[in-house]
Backbone bond lengths (Angstrom), bond angles and torsions (degrees), N, CA, C in turn:
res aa  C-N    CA-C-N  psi(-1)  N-CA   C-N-CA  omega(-1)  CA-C   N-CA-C  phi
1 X - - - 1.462 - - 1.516 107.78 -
2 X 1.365 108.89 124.90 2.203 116.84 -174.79 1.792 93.03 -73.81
3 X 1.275 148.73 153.48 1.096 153.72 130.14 1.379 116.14 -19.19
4 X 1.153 94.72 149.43 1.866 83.18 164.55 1.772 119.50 -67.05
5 X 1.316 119.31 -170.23 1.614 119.05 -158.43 1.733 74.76 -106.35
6 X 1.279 127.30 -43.98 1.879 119.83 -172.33 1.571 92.34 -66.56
7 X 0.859 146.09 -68.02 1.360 156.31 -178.64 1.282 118.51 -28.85
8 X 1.306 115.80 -51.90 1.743 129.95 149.96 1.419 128.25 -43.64
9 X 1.552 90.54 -67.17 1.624 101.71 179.13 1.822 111.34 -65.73
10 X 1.285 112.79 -33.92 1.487 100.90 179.65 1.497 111.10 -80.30
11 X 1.349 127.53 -13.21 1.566 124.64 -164.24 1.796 96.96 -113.45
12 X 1.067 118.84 -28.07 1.437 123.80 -165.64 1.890 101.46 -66.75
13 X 1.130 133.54 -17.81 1.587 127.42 155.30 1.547 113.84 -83.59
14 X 1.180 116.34 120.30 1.868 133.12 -154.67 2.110 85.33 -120.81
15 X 1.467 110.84 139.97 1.125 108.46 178.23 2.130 102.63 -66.94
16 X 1.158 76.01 146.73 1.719 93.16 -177.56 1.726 115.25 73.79
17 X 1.365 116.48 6.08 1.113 120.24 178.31 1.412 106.97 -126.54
18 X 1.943 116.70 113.68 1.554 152.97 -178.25 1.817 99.71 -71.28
19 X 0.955 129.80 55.46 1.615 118.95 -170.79 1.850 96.87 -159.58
20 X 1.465 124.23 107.05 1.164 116.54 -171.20 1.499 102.41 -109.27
21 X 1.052 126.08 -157.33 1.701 137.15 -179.30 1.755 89.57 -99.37
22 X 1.400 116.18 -25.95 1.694 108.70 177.53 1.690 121.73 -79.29
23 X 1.251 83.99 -22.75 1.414 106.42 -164.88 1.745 93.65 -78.82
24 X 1.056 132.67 -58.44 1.712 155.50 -172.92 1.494 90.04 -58.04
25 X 1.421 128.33 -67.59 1.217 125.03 -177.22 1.426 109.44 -51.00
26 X 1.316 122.81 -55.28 1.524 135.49 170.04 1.937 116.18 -31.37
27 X 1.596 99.96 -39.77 0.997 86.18 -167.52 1.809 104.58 -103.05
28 X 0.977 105.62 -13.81 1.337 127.54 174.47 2.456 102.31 -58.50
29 X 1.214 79.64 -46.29 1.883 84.80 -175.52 1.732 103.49 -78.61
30 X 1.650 108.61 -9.65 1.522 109.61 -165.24 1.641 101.36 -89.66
31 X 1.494 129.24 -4.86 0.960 123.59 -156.29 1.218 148.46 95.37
32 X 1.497 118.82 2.15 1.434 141.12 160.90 1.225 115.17 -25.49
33 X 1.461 123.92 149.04 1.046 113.78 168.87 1.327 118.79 -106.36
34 X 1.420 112.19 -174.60 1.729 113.07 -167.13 1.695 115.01 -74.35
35 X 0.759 108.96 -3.04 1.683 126.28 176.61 1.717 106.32 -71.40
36 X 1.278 97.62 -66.92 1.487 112.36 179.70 1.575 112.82 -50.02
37 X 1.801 101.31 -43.50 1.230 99.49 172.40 1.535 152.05 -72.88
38 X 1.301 76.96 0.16 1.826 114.49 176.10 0.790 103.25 -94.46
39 X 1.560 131.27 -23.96 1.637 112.89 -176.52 1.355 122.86 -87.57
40 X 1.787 94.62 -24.54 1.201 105.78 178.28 1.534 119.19 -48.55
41 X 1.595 96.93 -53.27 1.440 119.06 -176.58 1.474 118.46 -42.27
42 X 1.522 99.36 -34.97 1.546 98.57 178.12 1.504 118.63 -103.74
43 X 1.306 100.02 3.31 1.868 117.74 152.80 1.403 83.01 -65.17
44 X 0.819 136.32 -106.06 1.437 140.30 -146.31 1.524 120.92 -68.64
45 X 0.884 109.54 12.79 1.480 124.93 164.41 1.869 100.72 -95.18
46 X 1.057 83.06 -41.45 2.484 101.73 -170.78 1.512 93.21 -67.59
47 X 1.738 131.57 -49.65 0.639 143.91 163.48 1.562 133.13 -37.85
48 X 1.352 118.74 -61.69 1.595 116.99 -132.90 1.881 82.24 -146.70
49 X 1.019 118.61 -17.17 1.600 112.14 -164.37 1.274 116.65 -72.81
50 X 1.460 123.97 -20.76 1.328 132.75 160.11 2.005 105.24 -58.95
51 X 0.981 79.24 -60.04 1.835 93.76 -161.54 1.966 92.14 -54.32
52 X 1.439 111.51 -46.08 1.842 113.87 173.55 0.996 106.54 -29.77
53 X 2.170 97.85 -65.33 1.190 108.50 -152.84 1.811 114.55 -61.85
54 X 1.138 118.04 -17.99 1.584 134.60 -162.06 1.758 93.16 -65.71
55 X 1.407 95.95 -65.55 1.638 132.42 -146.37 1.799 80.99 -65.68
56 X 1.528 117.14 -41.16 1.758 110.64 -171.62 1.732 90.10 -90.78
57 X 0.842 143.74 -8.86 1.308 115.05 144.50 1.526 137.08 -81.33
58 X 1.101 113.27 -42.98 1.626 110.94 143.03 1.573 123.76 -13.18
59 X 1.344 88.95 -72.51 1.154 104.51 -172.64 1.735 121.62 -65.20
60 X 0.974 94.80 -3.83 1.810 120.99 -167.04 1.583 89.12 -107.85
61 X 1.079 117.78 -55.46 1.539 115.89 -178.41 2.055 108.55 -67.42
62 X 1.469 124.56 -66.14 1.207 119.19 143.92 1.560 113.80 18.62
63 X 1.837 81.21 -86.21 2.153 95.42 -161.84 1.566 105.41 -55.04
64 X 1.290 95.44 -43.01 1.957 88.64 179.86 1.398 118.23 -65.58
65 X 1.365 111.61 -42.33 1.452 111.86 -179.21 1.736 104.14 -63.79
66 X 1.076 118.91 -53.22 1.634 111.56 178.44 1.434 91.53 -55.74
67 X 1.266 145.10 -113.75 1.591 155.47 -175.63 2.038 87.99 15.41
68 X 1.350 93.18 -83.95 1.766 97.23 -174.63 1.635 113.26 -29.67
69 X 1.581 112.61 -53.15 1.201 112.23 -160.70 1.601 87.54 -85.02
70 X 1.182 152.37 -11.50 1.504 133.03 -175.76 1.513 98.84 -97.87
71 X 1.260 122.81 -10.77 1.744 126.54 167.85 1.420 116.67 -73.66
72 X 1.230 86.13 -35.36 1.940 100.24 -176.38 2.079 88.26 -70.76
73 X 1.163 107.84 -72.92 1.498 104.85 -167.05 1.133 120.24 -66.63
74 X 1.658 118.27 -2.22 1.847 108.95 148.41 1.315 107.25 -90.64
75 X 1.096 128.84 -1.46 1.594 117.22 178.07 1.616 88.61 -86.19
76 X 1.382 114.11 -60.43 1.463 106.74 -159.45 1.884 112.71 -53.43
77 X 1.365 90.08 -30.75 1.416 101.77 -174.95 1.366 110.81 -67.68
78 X 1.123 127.60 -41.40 1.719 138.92 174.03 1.766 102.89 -62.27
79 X 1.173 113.83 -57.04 1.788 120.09 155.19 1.470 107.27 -1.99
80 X 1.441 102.32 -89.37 1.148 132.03 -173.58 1.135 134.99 -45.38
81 X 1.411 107.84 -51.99 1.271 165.20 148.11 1.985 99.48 -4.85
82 X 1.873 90.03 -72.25 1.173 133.64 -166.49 1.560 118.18 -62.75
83 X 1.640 83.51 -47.77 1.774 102.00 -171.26 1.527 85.53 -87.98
84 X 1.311 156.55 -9.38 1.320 141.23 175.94 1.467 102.71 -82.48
85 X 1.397 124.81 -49.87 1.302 140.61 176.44 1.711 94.10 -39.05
86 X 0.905 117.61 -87.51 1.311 123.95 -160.67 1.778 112.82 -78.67
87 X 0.865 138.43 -1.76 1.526 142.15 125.74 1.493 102.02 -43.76
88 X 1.443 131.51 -55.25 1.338 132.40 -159.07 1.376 79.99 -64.69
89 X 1.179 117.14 -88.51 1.037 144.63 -163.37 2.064 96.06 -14.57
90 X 1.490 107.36 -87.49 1.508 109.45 168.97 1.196 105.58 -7.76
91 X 1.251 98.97 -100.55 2.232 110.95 178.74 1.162 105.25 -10.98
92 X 1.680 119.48 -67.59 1.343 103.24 -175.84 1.331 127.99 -53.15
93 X 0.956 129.68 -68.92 1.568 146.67 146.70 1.480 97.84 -12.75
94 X 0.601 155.43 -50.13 1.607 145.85 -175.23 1.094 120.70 -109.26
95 X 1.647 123.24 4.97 1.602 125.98 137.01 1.870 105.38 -79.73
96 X 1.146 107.99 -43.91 1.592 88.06 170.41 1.097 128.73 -84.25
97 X 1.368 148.94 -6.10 1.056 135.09 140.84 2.062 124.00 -63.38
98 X 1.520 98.35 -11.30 1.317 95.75 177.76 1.916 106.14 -86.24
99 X 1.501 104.50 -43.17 1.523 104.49 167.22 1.535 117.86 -67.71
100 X 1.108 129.84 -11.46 1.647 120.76 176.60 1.694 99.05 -88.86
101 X 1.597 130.21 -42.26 1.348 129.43 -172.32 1.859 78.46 -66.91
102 X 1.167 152.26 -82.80 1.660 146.30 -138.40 1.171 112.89 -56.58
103 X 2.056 103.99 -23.37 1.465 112.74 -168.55 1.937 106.48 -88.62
104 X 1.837 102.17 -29.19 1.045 96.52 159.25 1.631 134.17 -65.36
105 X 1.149 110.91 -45.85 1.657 126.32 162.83 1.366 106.52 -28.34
106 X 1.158 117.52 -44.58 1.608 115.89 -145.27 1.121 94.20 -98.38
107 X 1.388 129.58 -30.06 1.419 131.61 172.09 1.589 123.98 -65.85
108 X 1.401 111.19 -38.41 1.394 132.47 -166.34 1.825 88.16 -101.47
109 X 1.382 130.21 8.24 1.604 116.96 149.29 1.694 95.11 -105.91
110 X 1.080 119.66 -36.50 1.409 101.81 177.87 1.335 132.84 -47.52
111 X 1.784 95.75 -51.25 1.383 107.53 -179.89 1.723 105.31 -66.76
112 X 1.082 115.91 -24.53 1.838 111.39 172.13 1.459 125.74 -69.75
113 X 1.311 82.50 -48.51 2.346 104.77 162.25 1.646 91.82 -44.41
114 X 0.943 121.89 -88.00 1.632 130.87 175.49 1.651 115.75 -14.78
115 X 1.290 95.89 -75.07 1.560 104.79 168.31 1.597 121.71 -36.31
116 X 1.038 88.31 -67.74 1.516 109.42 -174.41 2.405 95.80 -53.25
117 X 0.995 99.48 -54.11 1.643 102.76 -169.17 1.304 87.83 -47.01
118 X 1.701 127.90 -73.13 1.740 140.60 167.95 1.241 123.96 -12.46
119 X 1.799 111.03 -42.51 1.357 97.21 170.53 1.538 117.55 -99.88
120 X 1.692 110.91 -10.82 1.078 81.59 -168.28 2.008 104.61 -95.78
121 X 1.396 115.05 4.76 1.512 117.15 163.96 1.553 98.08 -60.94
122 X 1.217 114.98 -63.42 1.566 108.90 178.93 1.062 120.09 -46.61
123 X 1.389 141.39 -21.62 1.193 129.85 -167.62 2.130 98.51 -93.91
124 X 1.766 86.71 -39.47 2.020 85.91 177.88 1.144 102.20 -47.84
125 X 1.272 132.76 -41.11 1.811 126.13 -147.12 1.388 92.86 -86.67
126 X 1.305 130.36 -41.55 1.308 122.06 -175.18 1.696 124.78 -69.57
127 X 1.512 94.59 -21.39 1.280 116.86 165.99 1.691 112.79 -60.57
128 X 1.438 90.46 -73.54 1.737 93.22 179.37 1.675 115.37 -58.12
129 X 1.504 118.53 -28.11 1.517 101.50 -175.74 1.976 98.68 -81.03
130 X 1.333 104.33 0.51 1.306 81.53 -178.76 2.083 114.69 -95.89
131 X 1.289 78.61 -19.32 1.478 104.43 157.38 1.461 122.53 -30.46
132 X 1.574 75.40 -70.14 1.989 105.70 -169.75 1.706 94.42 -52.33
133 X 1.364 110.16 -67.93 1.511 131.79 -176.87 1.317 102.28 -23.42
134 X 1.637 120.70 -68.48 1.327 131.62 -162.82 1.393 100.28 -61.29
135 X 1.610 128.40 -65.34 1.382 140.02 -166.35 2.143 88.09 -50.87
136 X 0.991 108.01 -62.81 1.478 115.56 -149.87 2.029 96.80 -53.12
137 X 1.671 90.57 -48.08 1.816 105.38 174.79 1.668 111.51 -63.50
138 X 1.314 106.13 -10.74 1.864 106.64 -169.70 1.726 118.85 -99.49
139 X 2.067 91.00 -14.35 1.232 127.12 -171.88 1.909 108.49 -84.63
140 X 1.272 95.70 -57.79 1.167 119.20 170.40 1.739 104.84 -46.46
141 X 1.260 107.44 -67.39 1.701 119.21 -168.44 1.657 90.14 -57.86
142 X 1.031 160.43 -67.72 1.429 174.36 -140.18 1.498 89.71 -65.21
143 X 1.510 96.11 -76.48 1.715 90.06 -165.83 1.896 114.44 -62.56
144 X 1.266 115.85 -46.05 1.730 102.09 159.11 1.031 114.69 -40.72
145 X 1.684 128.72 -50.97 1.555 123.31 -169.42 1.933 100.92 -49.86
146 X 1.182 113.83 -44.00 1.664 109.14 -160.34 1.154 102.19 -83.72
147 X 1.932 119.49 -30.63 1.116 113.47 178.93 1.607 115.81 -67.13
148 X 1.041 108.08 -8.73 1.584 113.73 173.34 1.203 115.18 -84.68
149 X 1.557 127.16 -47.15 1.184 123.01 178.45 1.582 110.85 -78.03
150 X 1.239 112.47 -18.16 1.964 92.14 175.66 1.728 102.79 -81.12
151 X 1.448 119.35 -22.24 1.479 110.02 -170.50 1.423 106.02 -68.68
152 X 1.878 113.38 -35.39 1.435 119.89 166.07 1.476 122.95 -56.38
153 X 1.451 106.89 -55.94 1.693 109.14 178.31 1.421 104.79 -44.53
154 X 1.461 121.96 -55.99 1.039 133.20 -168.85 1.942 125.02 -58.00
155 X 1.065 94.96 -35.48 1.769 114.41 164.46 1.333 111.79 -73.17
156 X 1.892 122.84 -43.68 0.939 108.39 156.17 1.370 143.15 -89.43
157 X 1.152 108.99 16.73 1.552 117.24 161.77 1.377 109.66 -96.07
158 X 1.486 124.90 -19.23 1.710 122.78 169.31 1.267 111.38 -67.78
159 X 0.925 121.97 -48.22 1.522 164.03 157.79 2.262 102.25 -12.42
160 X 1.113 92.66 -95.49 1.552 123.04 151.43 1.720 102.17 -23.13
161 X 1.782 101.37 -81.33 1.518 104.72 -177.38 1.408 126.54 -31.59
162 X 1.300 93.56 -59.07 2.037 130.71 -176.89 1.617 79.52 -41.75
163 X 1.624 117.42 -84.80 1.644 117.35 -140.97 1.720 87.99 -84.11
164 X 0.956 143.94 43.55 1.326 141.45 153.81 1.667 107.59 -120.12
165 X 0.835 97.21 -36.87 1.602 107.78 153.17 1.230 128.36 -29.46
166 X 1.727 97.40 -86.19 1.417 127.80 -179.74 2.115 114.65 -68.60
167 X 1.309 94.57 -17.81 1.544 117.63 161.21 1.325 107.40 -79.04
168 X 1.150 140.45 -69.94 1.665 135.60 172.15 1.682 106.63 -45.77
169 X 1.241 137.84 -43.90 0.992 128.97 -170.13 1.602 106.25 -91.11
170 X 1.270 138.06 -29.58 1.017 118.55 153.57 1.679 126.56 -52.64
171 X 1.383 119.35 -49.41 1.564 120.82 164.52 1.288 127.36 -22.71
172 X 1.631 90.55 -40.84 1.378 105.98 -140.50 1.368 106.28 -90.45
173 X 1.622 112.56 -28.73 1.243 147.86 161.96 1.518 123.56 -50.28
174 X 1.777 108.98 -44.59 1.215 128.80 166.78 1.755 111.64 -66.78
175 X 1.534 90.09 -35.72 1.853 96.93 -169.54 1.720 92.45 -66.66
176 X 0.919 105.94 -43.76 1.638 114.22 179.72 1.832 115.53 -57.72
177 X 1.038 116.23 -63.99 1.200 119.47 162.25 2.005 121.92 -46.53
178 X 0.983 90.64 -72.91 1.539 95.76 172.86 1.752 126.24 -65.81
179 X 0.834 107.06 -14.24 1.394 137.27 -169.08 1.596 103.83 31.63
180 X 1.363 126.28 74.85 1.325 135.67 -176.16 1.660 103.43 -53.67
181 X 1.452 92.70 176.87 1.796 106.04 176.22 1.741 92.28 -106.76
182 X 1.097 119.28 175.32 0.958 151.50 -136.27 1.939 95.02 -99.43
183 X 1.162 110.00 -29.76 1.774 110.95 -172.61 1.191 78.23 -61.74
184 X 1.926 109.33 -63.96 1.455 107.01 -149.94 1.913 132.96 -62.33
185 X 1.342 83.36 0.65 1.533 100.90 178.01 1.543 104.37 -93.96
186 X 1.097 126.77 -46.93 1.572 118.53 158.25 1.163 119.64 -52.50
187 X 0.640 100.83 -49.84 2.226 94.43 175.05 1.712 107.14 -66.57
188 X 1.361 118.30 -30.94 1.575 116.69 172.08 1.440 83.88 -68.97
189 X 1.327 153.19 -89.35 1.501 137.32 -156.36 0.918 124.77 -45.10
190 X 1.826 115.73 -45.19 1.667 111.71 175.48 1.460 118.64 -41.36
191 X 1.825 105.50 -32.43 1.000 107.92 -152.79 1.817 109.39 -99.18
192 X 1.081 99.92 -2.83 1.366 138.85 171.04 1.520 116.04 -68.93
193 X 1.428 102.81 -45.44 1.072 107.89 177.76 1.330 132.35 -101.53
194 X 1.680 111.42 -20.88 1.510 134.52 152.70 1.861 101.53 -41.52
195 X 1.175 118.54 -45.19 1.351 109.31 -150.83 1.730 92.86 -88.96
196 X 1.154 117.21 -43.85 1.683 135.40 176.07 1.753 96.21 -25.73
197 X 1.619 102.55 -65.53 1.319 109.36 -161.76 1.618 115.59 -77.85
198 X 1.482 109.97 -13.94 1.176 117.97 165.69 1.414 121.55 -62.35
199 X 1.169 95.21 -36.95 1.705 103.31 -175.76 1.546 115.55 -84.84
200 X 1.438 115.66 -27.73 1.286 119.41 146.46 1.026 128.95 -30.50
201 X 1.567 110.38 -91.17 1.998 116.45 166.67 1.165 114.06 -11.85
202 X 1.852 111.14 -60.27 1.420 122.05 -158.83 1.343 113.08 -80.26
């Protein structure tokens, strides 16, 4: 590795030594020949080649130490890197397994909400048709009940009629035979009619 050209030019004047980096260039543009210029070289090799040689090991030491320390901080960085990745990674994974178990939950109350609505509509309808049943069976019993009692009222009002009937025509028969007066035929009606209204009430 050559020095740098600032590095040269500022170090290349040595106390007690008349020969600069301007001066070399100077004579170098004046026409020198290649002899001279070789000597120079090993002027400055006699010179400065220790101090090169220092500065290219340095500089050799430097590159490794940077290289080392930028190996270390992509390793560390990949580290990191790595363990963030897969931290992420976790979290994620354990927000979705926490939203798929909530998503199951929520499903398995729905489907129960559901259930539960299913049986208990089934249970109203069975309610109301049993409802219907009873009202319709209570409806039924009602109208036989009256249809029973008008076929009864009704027998006993034929009933009644018939022997009020057969009561007037016997009277009437007697009135004929006996040939009553006229009180005694009012008192057969009063009495006619006492019994009429009795059977009414009753």
């Amino acid at each position: 590795m050559n020095p740098p050209e600032e590095y040269i030019n500022n170090n290349l004047r040595e106390p007690g030594q008349g020969v600069s980096a301007s001066d070399i260039n100077k004579s170098q543009f004046n026409g020198t020949n290649l002899s001279e210029i070789n000597s120079l070289d090993r002027v400055r090799d006699i010179l400065f080649g220790n101090q090169v040689r220092e500065v290219e090991k340095r500089f050799g030491r430097l590159e490794e130490r940077l290289a080392k320390e930028l190996t270390n901080l992509r390793d560390e960085t990949k580290k990191r890197l790595d363990y963030l990745e897969t931290y992420i990674k976790k979290e994620v994974d354990s927000l979705t397994e926490r939203l798929k178990n909530e998503q199951l939950e929520r499903d398995a109350g729905v489907k129960a909400l559901a259930e539960d609505h299913r049986n208990l509509s089934i249970s109203l309808e069975k309610k109301i048709a049993q409802f219907d049943e009873q009202t319709t069976n209570s409806q039924r019993e009602l109208r036989e009940h009256l249809l029973n009692q008008s076929n009864s009222l009704q027998d006993d009002i034929r009933q009644k009629y018939e022997e009020i009937i057969a009561l007037l025509e016997r009277e009437s028969q007697e009135l004929r035979r006996e040939k009553t007066d006229r009180s005694q035929l009012a008192s057969l009606f009063s009495e006619l009619a006492i019994r009429l209204n009795a059977d009414v009430k009753s």
